[in-house]
C-alpha positions in Angstrom: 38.4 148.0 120.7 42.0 148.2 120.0 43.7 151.3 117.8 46.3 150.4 116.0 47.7 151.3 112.1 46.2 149.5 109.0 49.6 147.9 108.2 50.2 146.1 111.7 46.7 144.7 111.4 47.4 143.5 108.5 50.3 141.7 110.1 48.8 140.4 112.6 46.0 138.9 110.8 49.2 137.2 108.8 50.1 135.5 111.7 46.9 134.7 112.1 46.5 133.0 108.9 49.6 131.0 109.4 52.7 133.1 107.9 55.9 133.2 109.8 58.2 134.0 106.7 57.7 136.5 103.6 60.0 137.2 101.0 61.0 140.4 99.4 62.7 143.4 99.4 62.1 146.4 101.0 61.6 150.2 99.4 60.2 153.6 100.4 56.6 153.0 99.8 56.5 149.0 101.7 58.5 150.9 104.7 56.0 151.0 106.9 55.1 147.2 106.2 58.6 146.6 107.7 58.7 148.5 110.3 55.3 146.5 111.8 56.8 143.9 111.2 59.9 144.7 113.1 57.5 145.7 115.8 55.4 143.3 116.2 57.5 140.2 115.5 56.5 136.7 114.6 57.4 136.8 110.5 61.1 136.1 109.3 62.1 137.8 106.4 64.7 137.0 103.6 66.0 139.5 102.1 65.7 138.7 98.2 68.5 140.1 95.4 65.7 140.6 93.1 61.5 141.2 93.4 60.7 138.4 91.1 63.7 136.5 93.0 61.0 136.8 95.9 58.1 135.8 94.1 59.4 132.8 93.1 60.7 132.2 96.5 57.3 132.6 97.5 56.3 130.0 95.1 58.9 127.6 96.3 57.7 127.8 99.9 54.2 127.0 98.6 54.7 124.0 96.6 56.9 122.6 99.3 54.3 121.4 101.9 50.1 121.3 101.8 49.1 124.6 103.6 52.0 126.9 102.9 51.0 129.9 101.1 54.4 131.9 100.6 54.0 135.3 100.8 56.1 138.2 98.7 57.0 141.8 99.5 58.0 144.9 97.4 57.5 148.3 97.2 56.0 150.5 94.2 56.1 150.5 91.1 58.6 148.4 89.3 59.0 145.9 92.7 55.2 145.2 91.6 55.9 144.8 88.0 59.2 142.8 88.4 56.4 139.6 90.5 54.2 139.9 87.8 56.0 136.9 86.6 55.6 135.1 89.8 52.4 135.4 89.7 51.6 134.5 86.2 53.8 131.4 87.1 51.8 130.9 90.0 48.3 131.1 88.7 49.0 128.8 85.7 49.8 125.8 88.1 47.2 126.7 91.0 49.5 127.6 93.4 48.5 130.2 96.4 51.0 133.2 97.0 50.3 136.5 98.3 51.9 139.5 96.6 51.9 142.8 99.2 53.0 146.0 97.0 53.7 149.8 98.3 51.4 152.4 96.6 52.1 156.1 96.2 49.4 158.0 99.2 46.0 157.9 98.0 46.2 161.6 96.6 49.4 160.9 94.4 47.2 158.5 92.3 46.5 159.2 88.5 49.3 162.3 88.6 52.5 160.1 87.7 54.1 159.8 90.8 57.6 158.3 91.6 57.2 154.8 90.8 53.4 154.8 91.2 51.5 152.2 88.7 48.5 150.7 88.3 49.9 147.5 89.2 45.9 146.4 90.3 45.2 146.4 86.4 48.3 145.2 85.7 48.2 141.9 88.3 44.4 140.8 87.1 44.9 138.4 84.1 47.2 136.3 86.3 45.7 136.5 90.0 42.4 135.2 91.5 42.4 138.8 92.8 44.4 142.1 92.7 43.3 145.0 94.8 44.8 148.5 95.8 43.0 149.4 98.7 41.9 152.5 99.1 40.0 152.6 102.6 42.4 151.9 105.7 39.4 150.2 107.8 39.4 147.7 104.8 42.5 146.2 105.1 42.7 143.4 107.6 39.4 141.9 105.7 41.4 142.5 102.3 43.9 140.1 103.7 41.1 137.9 105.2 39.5 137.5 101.8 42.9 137.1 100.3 43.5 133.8 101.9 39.9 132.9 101.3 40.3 133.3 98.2 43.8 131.8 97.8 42.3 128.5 99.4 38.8 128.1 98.2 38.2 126.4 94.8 41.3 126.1 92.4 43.9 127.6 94.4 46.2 130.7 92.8 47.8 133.7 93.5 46.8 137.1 95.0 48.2 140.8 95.1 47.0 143.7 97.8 48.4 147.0 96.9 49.1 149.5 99.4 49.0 152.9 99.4 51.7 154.4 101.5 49.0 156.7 104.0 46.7 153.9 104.0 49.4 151.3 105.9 49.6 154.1 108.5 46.7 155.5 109.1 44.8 154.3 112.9 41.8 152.2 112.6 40.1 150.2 115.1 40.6 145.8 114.8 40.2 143.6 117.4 42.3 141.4 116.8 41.7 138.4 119.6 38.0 138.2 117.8 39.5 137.4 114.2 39.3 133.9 112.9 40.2 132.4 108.8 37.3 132.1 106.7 36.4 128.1 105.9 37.6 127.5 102.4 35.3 126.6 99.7 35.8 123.2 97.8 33.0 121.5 96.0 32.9 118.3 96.6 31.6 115.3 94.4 28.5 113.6 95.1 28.2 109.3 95.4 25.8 109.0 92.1 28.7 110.8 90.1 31.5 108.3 91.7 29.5 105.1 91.2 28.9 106.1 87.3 32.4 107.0 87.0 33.0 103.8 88.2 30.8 102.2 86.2 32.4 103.5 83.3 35.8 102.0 84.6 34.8 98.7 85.5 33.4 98.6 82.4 36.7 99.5 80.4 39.2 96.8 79.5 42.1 99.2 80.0 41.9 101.6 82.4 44.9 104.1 83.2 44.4 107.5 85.8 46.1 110.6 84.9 47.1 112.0 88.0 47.1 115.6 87.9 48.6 118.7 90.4 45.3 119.0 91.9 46.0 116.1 93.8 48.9 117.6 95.3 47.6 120.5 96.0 44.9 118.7 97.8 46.8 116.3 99.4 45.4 113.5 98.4 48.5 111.7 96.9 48.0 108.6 99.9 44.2 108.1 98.6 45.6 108.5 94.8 47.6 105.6 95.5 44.8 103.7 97.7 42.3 103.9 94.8 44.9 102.5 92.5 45.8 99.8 94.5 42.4 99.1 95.5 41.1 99.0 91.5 44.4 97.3 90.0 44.5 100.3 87.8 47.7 101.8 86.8 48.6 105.4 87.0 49.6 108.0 84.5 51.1 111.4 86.4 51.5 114.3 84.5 54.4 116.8 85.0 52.7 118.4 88.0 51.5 114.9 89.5 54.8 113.5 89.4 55.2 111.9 93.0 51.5 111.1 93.8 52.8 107.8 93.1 56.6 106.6 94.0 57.9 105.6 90.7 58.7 101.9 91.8 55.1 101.3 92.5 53.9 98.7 90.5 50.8 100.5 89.1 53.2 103.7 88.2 52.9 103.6 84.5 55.0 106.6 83.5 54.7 110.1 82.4 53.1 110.6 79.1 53.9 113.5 76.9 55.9 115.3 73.8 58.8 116.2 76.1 59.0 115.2 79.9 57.6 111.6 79.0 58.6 107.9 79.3 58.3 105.7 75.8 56.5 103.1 78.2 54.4 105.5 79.5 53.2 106.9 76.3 52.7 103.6 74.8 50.4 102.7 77.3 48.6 105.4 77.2 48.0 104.5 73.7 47.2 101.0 74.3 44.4 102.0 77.0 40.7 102.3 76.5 39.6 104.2 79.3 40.5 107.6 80.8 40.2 109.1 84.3 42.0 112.4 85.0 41.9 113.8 88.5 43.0 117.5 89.1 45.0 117.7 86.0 43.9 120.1 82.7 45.4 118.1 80.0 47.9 120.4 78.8 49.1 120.5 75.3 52.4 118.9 76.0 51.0 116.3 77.7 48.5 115.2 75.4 50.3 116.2 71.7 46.9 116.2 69.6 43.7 115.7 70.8 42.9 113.2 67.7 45.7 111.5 68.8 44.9 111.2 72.5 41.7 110.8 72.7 40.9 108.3 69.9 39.3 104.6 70.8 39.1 106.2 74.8 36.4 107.2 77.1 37.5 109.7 79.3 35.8 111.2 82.9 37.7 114.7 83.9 37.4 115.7 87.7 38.5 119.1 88.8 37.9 121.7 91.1 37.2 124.2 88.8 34.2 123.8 86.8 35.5 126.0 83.7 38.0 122.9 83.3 35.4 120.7 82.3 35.5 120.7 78.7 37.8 123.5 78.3 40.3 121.5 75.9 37.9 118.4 75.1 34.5 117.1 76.4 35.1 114.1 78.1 32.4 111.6 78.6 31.5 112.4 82.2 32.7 115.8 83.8 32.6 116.2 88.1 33.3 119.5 89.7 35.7 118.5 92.7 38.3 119.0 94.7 40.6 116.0 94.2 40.8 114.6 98.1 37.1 114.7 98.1 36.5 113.0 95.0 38.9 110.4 96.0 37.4 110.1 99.4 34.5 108.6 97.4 35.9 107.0 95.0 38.1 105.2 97.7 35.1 104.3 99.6 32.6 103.2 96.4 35.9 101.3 95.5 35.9 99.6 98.7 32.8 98.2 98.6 33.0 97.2 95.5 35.8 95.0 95.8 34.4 93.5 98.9 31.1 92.6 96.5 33.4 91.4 94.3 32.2 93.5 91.8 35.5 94.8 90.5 36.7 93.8 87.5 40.5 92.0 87.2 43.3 94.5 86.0 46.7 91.8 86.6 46.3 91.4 83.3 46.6 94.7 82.0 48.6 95.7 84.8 51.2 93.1 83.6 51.4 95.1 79.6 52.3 98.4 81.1 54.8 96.4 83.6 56.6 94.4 81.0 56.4 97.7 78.7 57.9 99.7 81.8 60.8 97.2 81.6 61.6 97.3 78.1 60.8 100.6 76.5 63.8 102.6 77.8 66.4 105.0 76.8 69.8 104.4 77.1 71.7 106.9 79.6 75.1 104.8 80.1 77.0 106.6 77.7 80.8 107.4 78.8 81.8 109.7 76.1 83.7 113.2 77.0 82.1 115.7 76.6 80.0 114.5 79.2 76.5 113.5 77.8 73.6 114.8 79.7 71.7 111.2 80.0 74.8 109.9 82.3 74.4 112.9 84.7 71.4 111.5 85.6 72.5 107.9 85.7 74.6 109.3 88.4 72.7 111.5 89.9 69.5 108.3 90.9 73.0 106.6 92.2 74.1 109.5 94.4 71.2 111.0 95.4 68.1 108.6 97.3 64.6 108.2 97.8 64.2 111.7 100.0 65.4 113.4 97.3 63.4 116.9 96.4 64.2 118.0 92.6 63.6 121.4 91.4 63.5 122.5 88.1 62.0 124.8 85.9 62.7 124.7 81.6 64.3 123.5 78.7 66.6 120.4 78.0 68.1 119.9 81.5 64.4 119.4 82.8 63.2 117.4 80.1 66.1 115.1 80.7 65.3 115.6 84.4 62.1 114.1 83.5 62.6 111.5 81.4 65.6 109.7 83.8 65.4 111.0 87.2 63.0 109.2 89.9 60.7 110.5 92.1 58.6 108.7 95.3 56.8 111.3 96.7 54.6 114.2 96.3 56.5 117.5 96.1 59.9 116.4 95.7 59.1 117.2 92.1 59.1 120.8 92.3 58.6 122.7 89.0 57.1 125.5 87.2 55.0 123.9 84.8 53.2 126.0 82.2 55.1 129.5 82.2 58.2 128.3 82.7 60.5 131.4 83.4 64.2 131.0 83.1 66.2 131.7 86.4 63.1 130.1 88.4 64.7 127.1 89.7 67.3 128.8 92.0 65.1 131.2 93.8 62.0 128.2 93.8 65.1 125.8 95.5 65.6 128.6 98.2 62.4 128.8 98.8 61.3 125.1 99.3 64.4 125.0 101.9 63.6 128.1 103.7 60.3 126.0 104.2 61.8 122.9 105.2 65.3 123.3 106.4 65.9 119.5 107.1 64.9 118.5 103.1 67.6 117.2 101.0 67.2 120.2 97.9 68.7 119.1 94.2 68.6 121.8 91.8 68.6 121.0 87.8 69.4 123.7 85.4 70.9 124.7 82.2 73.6 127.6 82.0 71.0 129.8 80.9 67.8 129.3 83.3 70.9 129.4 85.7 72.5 132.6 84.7 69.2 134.2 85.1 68.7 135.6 88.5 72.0 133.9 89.6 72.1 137.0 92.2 69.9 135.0 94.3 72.0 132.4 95.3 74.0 134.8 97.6 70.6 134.8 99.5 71.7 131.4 100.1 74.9 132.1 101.4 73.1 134.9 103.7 70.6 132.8 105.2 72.0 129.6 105.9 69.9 127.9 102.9 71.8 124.9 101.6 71.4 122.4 98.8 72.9 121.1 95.6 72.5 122.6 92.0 73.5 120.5 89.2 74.7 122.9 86.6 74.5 121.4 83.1 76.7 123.6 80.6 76.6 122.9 77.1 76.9 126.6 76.2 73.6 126.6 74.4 70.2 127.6 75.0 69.9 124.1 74.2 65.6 123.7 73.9 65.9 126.7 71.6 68.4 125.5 69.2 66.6 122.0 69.3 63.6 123.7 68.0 65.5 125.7 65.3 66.0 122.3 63.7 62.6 122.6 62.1 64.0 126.1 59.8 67.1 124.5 59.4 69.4 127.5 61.5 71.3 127.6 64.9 70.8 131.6 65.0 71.0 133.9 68.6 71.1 130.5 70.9 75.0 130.2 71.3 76.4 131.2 74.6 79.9 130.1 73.6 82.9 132.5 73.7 86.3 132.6 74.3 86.6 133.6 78.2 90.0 136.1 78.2 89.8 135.4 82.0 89.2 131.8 81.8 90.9 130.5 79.4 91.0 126.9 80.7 86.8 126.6 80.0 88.0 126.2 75.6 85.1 128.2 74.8 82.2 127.4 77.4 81.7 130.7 78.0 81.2 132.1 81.7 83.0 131.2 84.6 80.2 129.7 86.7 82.7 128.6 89.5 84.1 132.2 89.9 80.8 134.0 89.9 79.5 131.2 92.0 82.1 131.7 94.8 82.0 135.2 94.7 78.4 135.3 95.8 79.9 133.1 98.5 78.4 129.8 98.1 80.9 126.7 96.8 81.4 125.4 93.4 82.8 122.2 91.5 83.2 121.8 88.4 84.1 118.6 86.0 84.2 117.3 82.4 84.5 113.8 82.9 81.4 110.7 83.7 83.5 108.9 86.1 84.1 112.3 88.3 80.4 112.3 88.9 80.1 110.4 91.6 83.1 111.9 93.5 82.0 115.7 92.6 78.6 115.0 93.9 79.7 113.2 97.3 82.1 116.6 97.7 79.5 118.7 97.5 77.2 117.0 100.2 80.5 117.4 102.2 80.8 121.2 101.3 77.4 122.0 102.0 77.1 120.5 105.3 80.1 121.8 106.2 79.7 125.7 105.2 75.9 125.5 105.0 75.6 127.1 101.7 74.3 126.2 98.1 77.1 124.1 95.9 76.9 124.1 92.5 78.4 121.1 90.4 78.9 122.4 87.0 79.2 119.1 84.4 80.5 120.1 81.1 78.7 118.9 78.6 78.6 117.7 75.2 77.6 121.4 72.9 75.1 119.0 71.0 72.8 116.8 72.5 69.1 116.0 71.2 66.3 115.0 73.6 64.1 112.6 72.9 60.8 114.8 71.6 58.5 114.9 69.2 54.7 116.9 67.8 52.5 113.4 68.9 52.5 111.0 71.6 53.1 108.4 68.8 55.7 109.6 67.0 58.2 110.7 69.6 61.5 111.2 67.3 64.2 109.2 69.5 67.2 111.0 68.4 69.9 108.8 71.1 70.5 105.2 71.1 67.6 103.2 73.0 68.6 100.6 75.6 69.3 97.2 74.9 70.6 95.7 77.6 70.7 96.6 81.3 74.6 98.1 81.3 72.7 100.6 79.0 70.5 101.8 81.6 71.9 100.8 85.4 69.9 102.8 86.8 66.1 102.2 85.6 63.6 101.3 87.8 62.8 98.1 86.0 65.5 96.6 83.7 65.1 95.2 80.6 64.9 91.3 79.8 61.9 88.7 80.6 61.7 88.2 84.3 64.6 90.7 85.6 62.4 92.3 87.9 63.1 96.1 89.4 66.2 97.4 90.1 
């Protein structure tokens, strides 16, 4: 049997699992972490400009293709405590990431040591497992059960803690003998298909709700077979967005209080029948459940059977993973239609169409300041199908979501129930550090931007480019949107008079400056018609110095997104569309018989 230290064990057993990248940043007590790795070669590293910077990069990698699990590295102490945030971000969508921490020795423990913390106790509430392990023979089967873990039931995140003496310390692992342990996903059984089934065929109005776990599971191609197969159309939350294309004829729109289309909510509304696959019917997307659920029969499948019934009981509940259920549903489907059993959806398919071509929201304004609705006008002009958007929080990625397009899974990329400000830039990096050839588009607002803005000289370091569209209205614009309801405008205002830049009237910081000092390329404009021209430049710039580009659009200070407390009363607080020069760029215009764009 071979001798070798706990820590390069560990690494190779990484390797073994599938890694060849982590994220993080090194520190005394993850040392010896790095210098296996150095040894023993086969993971890159990038260098991170902040711990939760990493995590989030970790995160990134994950959600960018099915079977990366992204993998971050710090040291101890506050390194662990700085991707707690990470991984609270990651367990509340079901994303896999492995956290690796330094520990203080073994003997240090419980006496205060440098930077020692209990970041096991710490890490629980938002991992599927956080250990510090204590016995150097244990840990190439801690990471083995990590990734079991990781990828058995509803995925989410993990955290091994270190102890400095235990990475070095000799055991004995053979390493040519190891092999992953075969994930765990229940699957659904053909009895619990056909009555779901039954249930639908018997509905007059069916929708799907198309939830994250099918991502996750990669199942998006049977999501879209069963659909087609069934005539029913399909309802993607926030995290399903893309298990459709959005020009699919069955795609009936997002439904929600925020990051929702008025066609989709309405037919929501006007259905009678419910099936949600992988999703967990988050508050924002249904508004109340009075609201949602009333005059509808609903079935919930999802991997985790704690989900059942956890915000409502549906009607029929079936623990499974979402490519397994659909396997079967696809197949019972199948049959079905060949028996000619299936009911006829045209129909009902044609209400939610000729709703999907009506019930939009104007974005062709041309007013300076810039209003946020044209940006994105602009950007489903300059920016195609292959398209990957990435976007975290607040008013820049509701807007994202009301008027950008999407065609396939994850090239929506966003943090969906935390929501941490400064994610998006760190999450961009990491989804092109996993696929270098992937057209990246970043969406933020000044603020989630001016958090952990460090990171984009990582980009400059490495070689990762793409495109963030910086939207400055100098406010933390959600924030003061919600202040409307106790009538102030307090502590939200990033305005002030810039003695070094005098030429932004107010807006604040100097984005372009602090931008091209971390060495990546910045534009900046404050009129609609220099969109199109500021966003062909920066394709230009980034292919040419092969580093992030930042378009900063001035905005309006004021702009209210359509949102409201129910899915049917959404307060509409711009101009609707009336015509198609009010909204070019919609995937199907307005008007009897106009067709899609």
């Amino acid at each position: 049997m071979a001798k070798m230290k706990a820590i390069e064990a560990a690494i190779e057993v990484l390797k073994r699992e599938g890694v060849d990248i982590a994220f993080g940043v090194p520190g005394a007590a993850i040392n010896p972490m790095y210098a296996a790795m150095k040894k023993l070669g086969g993971i890159d590293h990038v260098l991170a400009r902040h711990v939760e910077g990493a995590s989030h990069m970790a995160e990134g990698y994950t959600r960018s293709a099915p079977g990366n699990i992204g993998v971050c590295i710090g040291t101890s102490g506050p390194a662990g405590t700085d991707m707690i945030t990470g991984l609270y971000s990651a367990s509340a969508d079901s994303i896999p990431i492995l956290c690796i921490t330094g520990q203080a020795p073994r003997a240090r423990l419980h006496k205060e040591d440098f930077q020692a913390v209990d970041i096991e106790s710490i890490a629980k509430p938002v991992t599927k497992w956080a250990t510090t392990v204590l016995e150097p023979a244990q840990v190439p089967r801690a990471f083995q059960q990590a990734f079991h873990l990781m990828r058995s039931g509803r995925p989410g995140p993990v955290l091994i803690d270190l102890p400095l003496d235990v990475q070095l310390a000799e055991i004995e692992f053979d390493i040519d003998s190891y092999a992953p342990l075969e994930a765990y996903k229940p699957k659904a059984t053909r009895a619990q298909v056909e009555k779901a089934l039954s249930m639908m065929n018997a509905s007059a109005k069916p929708v799907i709700v198309a939830g994250g776990g099918i991502i996750n599971a990669d199942a998006s191609e049977l999501l879209q077979q069963f659909a087609e197969i069934t005539g029913v159309p399909v309802i993607p939350t926030l995290m399903g967005w893309g298990t459709i294309p959005d020009d699919h004829e069955l795609m009936a729109g997002m439904v929600g209080l925020q990051t929702a289309h008025r066609y989709g909510n309405e037919s929501l509304l006007n259905s009678d029948f419910v099936i949600g696959i992988g999703n967990r019917w988050a508050n924002r997307h249904t508004g109340s459940l009075d609201v949602y659920t009333e005059g509808r029969q609903f079935v919930h499948i999802d991997i985790e059977p704690t989900q059942i019934g956890r915000v409502f009981c549906p009607d029929l509940g079936i623990v499974s993973d979402a490519k397994a259920a659909l396997e079967l549903l696809v197949e019972v489907a199948r049959e079905w239609r060949d028996a000619g059993k299936l009911a006829d959806r045209s129909q009902w398919v044609g209400e939610c169409q000729a709703r999907k071509s009506t019930l939009l929201r104007k974005t062709h304004f041309e007013d300076t300041p810039i209003k946020p609705m044209r940006v994105y006008e602009e950007m489903n002009k300059a920016f195609g199908r292959e398209t990957c958007y990435v976007s975290t929080i607040g008013l820049s990625q509701i807007a994202a979501a009301q008027f950008l397009h999407v065609y396939q899974p994850r090239h929506w990329i966003n943090c969906g129930q935390a929501g941490p400000l400064g994610w998006t830039t760190p999450a961009a990096l990491g989804v092109k550090a996993s696929d270098p050839s992937r057209d990246v588009v970043a969406i933020s607002g000044d603020y989630d931007f001016q958090f952990m803005i460090e990171e984009l000289a990582v980009g400059a370091q490495f070689n990762l480019p793409y495109i963030h569209v910086l939207v400055n209205n100098s406010y933390l614009g959600l924030i003061r949107q919600a202040q409307r309801q106790f009538d102030i405008d307090y502590c939200v205002q990033l305005a002030f008079e810039n003695q070094n830049a005098p030429e932004l009237n107010g807006y604040g910081v100097d984005h372009v400056t602090v931008v091209e000092g971390l060495g990546c390329k910045a534009i900046r404009i404050t009129e609609p018609d220099q969109l199109q021209t500021a966003f062909a430049e920066a394709r230009e710039l980034m292919n040419q110095y092969r580093v992030p580009v930042v378009v900063e659009v001035i905005l309006e200070r004021v702009t209210n997104i359509a949102m409201g407390v129910e899915i049917n009363a959404i307060n509409e607080f711009e101009p609707l569309a009336e015509s198609i020069a009010d909204a070019p760029t919609a995937l199907a215009h307005l008007g009897e018989g106009a067709g899609q764009a």
